[in-house]
mmCIF file of the N, C-alpha and C atoms, coordinates in Angstrom:
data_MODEL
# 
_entry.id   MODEL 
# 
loop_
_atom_site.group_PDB 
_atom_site.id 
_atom_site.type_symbol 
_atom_site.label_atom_id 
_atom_site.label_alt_id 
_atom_site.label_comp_id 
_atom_site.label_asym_id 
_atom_site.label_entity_id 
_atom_site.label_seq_id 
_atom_site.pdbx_PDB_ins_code 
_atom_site.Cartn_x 
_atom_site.Cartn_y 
_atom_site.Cartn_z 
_atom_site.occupancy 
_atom_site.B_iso_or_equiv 
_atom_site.pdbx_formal_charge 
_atom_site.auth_seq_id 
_atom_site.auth_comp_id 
_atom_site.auth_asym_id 
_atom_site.auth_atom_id 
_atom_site.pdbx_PDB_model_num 
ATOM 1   N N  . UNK A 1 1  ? 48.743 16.141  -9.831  1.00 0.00 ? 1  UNK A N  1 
ATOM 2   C CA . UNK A 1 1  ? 49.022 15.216  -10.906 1.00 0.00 ? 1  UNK A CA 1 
ATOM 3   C C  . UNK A 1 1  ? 49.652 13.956  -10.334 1.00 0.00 ? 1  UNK A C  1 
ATOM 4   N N  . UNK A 1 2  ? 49.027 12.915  -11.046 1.00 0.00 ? 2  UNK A N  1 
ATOM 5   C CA . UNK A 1 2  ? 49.327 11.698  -10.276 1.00 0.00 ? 2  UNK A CA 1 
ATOM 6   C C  . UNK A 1 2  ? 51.527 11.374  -11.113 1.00 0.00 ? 2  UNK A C  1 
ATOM 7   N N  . UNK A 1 3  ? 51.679 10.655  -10.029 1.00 0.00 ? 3  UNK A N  1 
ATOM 8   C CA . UNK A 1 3  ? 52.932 9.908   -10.808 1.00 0.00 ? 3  UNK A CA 1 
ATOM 9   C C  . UNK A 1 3  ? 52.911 8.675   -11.746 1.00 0.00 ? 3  UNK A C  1 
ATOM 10  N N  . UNK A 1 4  ? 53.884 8.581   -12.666 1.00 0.00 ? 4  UNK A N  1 
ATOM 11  C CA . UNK A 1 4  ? 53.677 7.400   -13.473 1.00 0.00 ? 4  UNK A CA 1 
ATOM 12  C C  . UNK A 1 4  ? 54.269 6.517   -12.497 1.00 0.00 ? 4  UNK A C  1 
ATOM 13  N N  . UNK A 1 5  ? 54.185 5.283   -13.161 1.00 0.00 ? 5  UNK A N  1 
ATOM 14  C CA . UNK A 1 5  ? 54.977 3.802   -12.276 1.00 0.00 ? 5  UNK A CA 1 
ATOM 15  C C  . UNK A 1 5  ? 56.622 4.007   -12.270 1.00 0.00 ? 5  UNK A C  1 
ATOM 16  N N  . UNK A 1 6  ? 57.193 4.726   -13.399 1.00 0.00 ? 6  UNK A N  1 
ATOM 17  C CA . UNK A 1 6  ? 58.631 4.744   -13.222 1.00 0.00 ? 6  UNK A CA 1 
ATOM 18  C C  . UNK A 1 6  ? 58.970 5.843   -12.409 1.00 0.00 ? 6  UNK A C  1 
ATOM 19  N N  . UNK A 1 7  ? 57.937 6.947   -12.347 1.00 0.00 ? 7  UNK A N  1 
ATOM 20  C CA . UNK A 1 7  ? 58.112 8.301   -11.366 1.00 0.00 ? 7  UNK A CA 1 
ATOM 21  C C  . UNK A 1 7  ? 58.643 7.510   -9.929  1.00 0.00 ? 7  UNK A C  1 
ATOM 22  N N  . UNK A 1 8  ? 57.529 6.929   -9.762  1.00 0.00 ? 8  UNK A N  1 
ATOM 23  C CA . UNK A 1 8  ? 57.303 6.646   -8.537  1.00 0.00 ? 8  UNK A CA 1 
ATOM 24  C C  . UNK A 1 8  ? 58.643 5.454   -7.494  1.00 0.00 ? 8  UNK A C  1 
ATOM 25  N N  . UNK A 1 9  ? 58.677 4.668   -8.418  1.00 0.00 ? 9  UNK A N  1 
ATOM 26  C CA . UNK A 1 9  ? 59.778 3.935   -8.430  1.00 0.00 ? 9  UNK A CA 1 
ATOM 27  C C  . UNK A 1 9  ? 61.057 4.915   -8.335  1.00 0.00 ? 9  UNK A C  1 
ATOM 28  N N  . UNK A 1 10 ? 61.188 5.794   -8.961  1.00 0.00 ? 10 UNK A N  1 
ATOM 29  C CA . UNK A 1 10 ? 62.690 6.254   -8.915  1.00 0.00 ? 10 UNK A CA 1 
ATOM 30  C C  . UNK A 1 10 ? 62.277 7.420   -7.312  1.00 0.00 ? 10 UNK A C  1 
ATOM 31  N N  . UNK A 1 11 ? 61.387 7.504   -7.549  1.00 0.00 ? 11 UNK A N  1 
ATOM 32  C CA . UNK A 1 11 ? 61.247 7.970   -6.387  1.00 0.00 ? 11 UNK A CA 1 
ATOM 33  C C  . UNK A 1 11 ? 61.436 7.389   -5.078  1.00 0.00 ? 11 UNK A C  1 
ATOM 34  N N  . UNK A 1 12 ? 61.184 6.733   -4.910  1.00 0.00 ? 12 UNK A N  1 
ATOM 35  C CA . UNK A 1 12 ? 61.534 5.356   -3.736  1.00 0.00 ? 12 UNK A CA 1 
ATOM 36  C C  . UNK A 1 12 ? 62.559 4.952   -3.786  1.00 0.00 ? 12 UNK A C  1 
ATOM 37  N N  . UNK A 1 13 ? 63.752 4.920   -4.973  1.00 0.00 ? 13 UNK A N  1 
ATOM 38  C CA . UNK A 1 13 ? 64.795 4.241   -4.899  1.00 0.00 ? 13 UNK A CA 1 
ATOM 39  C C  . UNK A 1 13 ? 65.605 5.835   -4.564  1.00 0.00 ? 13 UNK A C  1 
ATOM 40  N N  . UNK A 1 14 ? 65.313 7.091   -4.504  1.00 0.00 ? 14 UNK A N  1 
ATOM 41  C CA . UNK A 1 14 ? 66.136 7.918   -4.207  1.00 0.00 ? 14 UNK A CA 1 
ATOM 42  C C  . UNK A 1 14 ? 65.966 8.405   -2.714  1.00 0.00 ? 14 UNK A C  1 
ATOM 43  N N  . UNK A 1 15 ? 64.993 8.106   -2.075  1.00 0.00 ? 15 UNK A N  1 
ATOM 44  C CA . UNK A 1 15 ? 65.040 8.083   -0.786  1.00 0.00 ? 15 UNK A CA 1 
ATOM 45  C C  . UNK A 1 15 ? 65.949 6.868   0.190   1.00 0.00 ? 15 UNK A C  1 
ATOM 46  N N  . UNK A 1 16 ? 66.142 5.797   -0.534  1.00 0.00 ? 16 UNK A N  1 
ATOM 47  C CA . UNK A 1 16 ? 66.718 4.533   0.179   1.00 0.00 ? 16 UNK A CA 1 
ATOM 48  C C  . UNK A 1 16 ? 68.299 5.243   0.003   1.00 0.00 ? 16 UNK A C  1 
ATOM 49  N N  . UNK A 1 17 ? 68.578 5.175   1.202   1.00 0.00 ? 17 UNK A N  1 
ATOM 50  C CA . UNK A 1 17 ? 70.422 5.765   1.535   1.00 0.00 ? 17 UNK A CA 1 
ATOM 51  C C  . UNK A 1 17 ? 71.425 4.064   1.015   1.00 0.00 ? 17 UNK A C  1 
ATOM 52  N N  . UNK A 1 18 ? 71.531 4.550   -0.349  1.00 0.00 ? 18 UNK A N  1 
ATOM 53  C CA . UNK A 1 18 ? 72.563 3.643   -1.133  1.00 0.00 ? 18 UNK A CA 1 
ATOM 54  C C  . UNK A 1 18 ? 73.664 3.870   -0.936  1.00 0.00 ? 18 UNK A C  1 
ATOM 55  N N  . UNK A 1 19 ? 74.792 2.285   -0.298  1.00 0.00 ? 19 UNK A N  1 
ATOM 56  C CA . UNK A 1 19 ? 75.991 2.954   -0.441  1.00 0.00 ? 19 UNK A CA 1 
ATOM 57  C C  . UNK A 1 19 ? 76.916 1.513   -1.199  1.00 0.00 ? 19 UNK A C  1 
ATOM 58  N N  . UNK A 1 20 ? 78.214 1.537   -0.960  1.00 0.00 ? 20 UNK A N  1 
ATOM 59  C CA . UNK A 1 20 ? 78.541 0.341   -0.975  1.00 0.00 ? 20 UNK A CA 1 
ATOM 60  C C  . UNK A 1 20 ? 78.889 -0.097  0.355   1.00 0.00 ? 20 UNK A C  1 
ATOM 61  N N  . UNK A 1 21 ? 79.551 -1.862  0.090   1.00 0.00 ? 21 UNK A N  1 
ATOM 62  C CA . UNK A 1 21 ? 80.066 -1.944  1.982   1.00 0.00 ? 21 UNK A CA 1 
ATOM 63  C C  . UNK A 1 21 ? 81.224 -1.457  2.197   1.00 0.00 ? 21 UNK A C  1 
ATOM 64  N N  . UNK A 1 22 ? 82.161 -1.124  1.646   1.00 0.00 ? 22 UNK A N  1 
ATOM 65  C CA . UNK A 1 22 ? 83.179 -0.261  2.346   1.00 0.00 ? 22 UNK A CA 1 
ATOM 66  C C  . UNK A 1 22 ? 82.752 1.099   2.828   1.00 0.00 ? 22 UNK A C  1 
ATOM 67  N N  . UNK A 1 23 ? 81.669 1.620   2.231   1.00 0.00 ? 23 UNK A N  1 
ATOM 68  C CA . UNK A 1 23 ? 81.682 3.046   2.052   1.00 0.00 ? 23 UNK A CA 1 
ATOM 69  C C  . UNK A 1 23 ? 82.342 4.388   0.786   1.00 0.00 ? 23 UNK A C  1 
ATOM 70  N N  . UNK A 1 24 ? 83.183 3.645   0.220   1.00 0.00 ? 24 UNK A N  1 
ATOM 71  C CA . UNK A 1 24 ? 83.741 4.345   -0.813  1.00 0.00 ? 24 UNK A CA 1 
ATOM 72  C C  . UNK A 1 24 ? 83.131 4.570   -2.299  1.00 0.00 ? 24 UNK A C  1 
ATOM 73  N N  . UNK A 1 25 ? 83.189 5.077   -2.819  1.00 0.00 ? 25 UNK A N  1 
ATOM 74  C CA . UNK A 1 25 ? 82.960 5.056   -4.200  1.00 0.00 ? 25 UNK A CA 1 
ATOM 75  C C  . UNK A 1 25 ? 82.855 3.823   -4.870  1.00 0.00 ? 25 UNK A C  1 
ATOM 76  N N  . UNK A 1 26 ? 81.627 3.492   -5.704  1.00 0.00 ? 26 UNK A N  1 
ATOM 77  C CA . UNK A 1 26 ? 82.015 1.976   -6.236  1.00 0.00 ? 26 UNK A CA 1 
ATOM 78  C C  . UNK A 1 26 ? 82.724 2.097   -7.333  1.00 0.00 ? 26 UNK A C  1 
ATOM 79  N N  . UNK A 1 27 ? 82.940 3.687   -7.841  1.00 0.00 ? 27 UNK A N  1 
ATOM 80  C CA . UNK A 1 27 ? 83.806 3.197   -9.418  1.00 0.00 ? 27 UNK A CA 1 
ATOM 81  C C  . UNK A 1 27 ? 85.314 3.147   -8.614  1.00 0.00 ? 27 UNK A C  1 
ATOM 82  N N  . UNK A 1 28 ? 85.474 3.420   -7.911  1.00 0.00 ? 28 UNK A N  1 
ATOM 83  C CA . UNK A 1 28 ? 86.654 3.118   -7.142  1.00 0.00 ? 28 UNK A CA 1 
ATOM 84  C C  . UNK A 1 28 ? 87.766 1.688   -6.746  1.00 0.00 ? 28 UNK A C  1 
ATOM 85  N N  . UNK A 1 29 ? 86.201 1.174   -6.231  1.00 0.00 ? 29 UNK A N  1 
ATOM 86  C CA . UNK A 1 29 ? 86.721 -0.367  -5.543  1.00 0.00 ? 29 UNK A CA 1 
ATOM 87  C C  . UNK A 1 29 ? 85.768 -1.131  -6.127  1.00 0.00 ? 29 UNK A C  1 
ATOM 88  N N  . UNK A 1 30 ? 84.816 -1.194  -6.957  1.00 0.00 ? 30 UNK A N  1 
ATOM 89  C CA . UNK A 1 30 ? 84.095 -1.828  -7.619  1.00 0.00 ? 30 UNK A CA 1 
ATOM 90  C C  . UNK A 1 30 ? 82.980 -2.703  -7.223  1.00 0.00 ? 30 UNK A C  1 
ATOM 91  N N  . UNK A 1 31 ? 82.616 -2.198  -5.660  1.00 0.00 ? 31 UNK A N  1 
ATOM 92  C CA . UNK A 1 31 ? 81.501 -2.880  -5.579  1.00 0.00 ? 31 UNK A CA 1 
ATOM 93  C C  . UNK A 1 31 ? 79.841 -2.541  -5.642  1.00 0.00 ? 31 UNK A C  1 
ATOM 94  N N  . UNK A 1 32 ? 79.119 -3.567  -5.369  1.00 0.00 ? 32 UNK A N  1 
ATOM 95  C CA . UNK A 1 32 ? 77.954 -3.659  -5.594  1.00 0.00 ? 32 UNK A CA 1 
ATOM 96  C C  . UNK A 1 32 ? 77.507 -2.459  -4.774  1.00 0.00 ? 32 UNK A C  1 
ATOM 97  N N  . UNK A 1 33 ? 76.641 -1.468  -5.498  1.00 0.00 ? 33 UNK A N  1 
ATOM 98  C CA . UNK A 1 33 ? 75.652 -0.049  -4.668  1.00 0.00 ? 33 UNK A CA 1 
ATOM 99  C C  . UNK A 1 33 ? 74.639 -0.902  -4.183  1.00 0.00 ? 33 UNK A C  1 
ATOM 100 N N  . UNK A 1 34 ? 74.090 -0.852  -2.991  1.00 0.00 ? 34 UNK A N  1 
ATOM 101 C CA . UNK A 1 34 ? 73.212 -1.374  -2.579  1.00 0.00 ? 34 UNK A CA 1 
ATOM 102 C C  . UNK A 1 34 ? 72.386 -1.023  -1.190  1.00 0.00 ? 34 UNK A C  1 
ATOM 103 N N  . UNK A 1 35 ? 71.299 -0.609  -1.060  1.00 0.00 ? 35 UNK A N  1 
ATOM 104 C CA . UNK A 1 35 ? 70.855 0.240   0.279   1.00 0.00 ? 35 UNK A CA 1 
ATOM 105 C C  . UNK A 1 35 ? 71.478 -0.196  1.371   1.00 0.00 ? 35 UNK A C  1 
ATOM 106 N N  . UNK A 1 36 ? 72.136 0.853   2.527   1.00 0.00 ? 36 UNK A N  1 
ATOM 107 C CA . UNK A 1 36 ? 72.166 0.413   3.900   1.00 0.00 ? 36 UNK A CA 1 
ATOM 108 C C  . UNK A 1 36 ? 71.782 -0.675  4.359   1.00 0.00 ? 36 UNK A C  1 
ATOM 109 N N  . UNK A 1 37 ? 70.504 -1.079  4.590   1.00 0.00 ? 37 UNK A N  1 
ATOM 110 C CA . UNK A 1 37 ? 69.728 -2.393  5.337   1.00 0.00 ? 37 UNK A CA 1 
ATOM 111 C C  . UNK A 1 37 ? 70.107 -3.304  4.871   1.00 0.00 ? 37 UNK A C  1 
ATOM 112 N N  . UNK A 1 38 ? 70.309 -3.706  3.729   1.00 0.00 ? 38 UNK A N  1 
ATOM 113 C CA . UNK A 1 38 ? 70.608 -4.578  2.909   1.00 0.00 ? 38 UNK A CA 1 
ATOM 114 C C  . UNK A 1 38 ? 72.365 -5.048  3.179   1.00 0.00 ? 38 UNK A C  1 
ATOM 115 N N  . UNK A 1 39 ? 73.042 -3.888  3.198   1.00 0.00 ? 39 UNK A N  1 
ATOM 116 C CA . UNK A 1 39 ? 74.388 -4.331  3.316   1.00 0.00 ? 39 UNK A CA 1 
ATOM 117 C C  . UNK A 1 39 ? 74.750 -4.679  5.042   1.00 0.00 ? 39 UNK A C  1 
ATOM 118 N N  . UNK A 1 40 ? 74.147 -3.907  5.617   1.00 0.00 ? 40 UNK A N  1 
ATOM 119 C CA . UNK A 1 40 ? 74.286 -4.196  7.136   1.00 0.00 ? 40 UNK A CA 1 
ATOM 120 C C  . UNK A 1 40 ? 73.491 -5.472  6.977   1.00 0.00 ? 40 UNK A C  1 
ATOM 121 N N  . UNK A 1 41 ? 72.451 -6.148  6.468   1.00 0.00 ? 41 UNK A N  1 
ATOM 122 C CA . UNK A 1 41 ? 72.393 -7.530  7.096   1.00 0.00 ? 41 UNK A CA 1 
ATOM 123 C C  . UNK A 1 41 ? 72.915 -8.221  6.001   1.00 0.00 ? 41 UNK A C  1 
ATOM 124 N N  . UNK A 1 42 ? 73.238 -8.401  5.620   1.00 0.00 ? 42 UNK A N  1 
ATOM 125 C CA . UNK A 1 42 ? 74.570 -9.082  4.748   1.00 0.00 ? 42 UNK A CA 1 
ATOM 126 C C  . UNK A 1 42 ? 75.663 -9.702  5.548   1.00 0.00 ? 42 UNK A C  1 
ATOM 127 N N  . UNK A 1 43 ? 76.075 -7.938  5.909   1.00 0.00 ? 43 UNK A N  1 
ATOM 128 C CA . UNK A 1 43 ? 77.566 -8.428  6.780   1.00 0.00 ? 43 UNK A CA 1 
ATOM 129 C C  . UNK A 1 43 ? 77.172 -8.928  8.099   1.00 0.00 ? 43 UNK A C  1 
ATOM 130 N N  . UNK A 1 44 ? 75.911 -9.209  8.313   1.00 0.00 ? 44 UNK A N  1 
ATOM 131 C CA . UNK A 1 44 ? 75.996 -9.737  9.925   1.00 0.00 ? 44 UNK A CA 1 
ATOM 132 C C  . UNK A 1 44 ? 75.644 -11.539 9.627   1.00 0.00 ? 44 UNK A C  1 
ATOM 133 N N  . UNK A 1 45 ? 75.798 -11.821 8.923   1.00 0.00 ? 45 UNK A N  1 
ATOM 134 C CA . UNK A 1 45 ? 76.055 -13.395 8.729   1.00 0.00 ? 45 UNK A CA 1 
ATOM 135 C C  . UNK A 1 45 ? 77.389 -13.833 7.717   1.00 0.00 ? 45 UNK A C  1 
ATOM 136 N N  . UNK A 1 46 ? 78.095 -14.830 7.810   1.00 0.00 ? 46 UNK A N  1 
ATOM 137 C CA . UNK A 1 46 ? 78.988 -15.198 7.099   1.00 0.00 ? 46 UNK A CA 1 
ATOM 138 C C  . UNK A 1 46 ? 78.180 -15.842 5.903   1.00 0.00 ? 46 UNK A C  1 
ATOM 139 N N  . UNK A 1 47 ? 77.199 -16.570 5.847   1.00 0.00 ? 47 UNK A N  1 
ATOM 140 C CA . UNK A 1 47 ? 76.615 -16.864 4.389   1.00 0.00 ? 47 UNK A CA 1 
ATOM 141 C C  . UNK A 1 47 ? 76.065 -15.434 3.695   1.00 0.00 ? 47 UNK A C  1 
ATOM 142 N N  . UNK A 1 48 ? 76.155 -14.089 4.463   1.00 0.00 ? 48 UNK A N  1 
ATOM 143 C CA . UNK A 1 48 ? 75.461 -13.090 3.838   1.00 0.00 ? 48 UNK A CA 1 
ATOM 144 C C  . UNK A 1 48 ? 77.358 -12.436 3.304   1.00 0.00 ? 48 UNK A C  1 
ATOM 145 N N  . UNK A 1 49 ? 77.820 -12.435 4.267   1.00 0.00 ? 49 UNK A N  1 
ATOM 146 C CA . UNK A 1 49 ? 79.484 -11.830 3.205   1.00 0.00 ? 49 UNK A CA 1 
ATOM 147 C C  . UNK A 1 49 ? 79.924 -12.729 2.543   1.00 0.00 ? 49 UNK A C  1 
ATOM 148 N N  . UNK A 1 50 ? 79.458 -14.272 2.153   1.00 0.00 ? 50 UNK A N  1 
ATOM 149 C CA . UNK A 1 50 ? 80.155 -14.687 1.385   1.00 0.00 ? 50 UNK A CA 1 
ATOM 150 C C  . UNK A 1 50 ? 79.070 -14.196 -0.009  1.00 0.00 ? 50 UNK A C  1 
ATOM 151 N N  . UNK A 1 51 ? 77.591 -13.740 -0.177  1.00 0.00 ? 51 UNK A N  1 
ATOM 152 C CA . UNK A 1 51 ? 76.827 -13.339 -0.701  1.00 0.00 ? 51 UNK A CA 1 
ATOM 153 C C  . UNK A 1 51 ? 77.601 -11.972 -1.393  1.00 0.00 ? 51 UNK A C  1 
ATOM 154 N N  . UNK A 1 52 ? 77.688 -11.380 -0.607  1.00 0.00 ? 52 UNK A N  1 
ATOM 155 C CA . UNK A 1 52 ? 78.472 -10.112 -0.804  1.00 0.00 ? 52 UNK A CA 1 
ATOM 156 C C  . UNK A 1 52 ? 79.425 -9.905  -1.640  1.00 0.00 ? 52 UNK A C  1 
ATOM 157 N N  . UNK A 1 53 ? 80.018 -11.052 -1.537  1.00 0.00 ? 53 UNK A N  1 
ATOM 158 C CA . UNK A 1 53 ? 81.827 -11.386 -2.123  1.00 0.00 ? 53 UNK A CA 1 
ATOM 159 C C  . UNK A 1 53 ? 81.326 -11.982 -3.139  1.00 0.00 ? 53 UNK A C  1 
ATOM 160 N N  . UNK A 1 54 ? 80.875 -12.521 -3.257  1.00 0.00 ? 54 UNK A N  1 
ATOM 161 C CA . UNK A 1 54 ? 79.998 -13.011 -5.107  1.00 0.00 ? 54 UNK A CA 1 
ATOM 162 C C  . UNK A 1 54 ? 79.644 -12.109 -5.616  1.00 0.00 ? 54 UNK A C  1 
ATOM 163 N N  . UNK A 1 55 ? 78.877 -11.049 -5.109  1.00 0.00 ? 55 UNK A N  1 
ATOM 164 C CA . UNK A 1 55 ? 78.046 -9.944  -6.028  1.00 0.00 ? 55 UNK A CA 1 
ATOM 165 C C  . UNK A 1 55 ? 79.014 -9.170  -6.395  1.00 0.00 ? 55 UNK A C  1 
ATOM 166 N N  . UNK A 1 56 ? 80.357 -8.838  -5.325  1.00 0.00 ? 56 UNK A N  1 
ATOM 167 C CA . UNK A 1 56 ? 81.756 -7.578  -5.518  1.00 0.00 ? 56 UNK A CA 1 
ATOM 168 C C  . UNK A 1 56 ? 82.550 -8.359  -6.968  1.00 0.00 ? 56 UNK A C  1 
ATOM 169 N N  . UNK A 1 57 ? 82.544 -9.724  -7.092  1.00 0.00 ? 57 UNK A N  1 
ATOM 170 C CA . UNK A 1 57 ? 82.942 -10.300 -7.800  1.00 0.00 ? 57 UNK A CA 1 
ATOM 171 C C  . UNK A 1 57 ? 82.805 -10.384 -9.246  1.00 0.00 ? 57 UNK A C  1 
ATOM 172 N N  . UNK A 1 58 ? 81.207 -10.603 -9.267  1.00 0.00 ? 58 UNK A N  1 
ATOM 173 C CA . UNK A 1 58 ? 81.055 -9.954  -10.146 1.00 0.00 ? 58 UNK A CA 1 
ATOM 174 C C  . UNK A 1 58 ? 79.997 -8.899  -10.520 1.00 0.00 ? 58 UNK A C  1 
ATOM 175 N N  . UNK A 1 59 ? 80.430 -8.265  -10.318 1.00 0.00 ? 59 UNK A N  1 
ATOM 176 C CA . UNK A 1 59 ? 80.386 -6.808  -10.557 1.00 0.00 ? 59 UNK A CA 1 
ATOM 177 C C  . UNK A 1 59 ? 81.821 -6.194  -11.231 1.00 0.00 ? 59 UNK A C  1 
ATOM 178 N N  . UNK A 1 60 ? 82.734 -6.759  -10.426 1.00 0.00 ? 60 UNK A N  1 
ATOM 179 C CA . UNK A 1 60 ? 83.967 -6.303  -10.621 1.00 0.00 ? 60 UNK A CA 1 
ATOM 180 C C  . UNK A 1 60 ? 84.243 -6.735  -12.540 1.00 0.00 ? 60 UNK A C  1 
ATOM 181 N N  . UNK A 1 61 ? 84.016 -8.222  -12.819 1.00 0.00 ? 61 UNK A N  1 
ATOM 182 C CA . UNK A 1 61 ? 84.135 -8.925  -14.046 1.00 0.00 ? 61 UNK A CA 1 
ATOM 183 C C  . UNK A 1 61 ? 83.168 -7.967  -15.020 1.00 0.00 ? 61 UNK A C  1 
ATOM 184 N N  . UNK A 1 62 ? 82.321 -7.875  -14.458 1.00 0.00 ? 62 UNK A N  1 
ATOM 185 C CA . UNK A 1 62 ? 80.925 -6.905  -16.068 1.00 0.00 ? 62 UNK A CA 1 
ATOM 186 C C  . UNK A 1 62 ? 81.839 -5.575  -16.122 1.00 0.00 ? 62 UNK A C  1 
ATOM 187 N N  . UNK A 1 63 ? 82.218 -4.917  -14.950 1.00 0.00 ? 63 UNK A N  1 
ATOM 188 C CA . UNK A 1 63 ? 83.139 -3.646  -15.063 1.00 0.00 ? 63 UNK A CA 1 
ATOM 189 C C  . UNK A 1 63 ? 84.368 -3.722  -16.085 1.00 0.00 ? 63 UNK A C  1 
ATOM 190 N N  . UNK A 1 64 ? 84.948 -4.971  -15.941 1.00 0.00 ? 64 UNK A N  1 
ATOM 191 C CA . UNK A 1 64 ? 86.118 -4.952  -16.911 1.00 0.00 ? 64 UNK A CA 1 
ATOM 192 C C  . UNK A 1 64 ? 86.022 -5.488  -17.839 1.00 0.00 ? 64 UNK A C  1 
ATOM 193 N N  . UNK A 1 65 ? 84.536 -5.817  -18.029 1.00 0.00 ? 65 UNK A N  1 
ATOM 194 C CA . UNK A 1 65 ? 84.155 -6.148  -19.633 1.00 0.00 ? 65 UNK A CA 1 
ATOM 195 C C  . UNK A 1 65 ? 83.539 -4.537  -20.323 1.00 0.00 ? 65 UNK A C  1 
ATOM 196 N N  . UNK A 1 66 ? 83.321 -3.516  -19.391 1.00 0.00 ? 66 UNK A N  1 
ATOM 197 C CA . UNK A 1 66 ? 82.921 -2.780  -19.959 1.00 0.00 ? 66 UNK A CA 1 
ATOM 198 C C  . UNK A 1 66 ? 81.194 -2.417  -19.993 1.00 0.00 ? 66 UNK A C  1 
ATOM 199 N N  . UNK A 1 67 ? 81.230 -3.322  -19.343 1.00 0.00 ? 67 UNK A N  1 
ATOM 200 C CA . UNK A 1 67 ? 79.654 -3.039  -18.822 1.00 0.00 ? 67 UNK A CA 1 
ATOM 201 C C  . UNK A 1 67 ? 78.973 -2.338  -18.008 1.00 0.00 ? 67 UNK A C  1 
ATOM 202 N N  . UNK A 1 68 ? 78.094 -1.346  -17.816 1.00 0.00 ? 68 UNK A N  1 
ATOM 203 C CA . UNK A 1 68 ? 77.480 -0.572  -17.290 1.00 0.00 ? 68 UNK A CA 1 
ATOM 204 C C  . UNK A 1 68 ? 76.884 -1.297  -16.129 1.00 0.00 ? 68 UNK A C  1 
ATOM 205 N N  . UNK A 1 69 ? 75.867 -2.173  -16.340 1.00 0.00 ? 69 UNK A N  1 
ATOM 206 C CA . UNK A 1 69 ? 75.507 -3.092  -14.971 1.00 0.00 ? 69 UNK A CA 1 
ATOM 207 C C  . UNK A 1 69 ? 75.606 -4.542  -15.310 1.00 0.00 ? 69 UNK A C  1 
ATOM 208 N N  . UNK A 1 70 ? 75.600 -5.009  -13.545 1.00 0.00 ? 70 UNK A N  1 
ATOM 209 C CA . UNK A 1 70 ? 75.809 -6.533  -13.522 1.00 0.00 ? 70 UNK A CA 1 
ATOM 210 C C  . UNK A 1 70 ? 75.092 -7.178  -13.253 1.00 0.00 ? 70 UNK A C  1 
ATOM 211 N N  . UNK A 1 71 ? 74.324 -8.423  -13.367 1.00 0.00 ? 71 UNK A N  1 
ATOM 212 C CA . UNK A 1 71 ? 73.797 -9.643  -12.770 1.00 0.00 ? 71 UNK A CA 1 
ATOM 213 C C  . UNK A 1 71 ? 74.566 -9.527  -11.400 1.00 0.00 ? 71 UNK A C  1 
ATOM 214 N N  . UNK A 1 72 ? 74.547 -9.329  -10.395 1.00 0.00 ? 72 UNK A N  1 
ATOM 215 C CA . UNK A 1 72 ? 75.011 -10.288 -9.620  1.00 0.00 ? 72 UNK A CA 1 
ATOM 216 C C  . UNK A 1 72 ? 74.447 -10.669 -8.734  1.00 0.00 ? 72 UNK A C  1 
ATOM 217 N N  . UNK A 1 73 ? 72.939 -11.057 -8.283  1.00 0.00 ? 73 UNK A N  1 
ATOM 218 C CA . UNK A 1 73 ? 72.160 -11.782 -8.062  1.00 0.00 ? 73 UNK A CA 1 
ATOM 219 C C  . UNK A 1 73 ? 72.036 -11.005 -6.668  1.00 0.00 ? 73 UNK A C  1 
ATOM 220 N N  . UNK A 1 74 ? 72.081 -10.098 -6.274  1.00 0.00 ? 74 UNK A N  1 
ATOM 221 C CA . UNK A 1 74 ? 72.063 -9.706  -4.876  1.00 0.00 ? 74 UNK A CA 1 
ATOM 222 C C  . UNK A 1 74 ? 69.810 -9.009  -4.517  1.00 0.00 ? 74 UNK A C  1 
ATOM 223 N N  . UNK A 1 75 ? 69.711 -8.608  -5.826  1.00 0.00 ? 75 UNK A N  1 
ATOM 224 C CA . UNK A 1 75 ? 67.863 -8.634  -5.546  1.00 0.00 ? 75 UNK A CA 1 
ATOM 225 C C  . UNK A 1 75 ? 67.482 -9.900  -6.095  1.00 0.00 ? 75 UNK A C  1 
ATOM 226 N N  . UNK A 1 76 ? 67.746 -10.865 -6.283  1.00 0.00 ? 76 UNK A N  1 
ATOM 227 C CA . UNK A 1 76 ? 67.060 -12.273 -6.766  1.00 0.00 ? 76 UNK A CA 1 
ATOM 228 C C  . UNK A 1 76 ? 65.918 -12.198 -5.675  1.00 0.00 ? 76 UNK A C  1 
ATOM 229 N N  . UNK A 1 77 ? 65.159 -12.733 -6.649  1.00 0.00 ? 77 UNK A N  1 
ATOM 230 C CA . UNK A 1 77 ? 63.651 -13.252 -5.806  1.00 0.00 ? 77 UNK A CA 1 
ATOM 231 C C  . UNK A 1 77 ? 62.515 -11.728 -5.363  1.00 0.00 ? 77 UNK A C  1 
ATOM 232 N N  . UNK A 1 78 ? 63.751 -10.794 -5.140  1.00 0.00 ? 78 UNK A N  1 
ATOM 233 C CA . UNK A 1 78 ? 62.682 -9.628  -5.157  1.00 0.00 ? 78 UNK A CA 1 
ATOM 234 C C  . UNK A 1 78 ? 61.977 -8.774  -5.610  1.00 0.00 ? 78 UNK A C  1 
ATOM 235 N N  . UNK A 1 79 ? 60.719 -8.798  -5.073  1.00 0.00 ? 79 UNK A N  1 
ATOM 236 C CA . UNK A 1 79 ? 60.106 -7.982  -6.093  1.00 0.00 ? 79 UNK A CA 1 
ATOM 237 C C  . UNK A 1 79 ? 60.129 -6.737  -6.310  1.00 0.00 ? 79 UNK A C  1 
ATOM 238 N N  . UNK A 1 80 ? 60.447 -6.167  -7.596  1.00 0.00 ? 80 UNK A N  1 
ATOM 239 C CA . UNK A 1 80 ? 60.725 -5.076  -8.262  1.00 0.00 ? 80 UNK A CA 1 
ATOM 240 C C  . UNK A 1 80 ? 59.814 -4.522  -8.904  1.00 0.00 ? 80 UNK A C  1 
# 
């Protein structure tokens, strides 16, 4: 039996090793979940942690509004 489009998708997003960049829990410290690759090249440029520090930012603000998820622009442009 074939998969639907959302099967398949969640399927792919549960193989990608999601973490945050500290490593901790994000309901913890409140940041952005976001795959490994993604956060390791982030932190290897200073325009990519100041990227970073926008998205922790807000993320942190939709959290203390009570919001489940955030804008914070960290997949812009990609396709989903």
């Amino acid at each position: 039996m074939a998969l639907k489009k959302s099967q398949k998708s969640l399927k792919k997003w549960t193989k990608q090793k999601r973490r945050t960049a500290s490593g901790k829990k994000s309901s913890k410290t409140g940041e952005v979940y976001a795959p490994s690759k993604t956060i390791a090249r982030l932190k290897s440029t200073a325009a990519g942690k100041k990227k970073l520090a926008a998205a922790n930012r807000k993320k942190r603000a939709a959290t203390k509004k009570g919001k489940q998820h955030a804008r914070h622009g960290l997949h812009k442009g990609k396709k989903r």
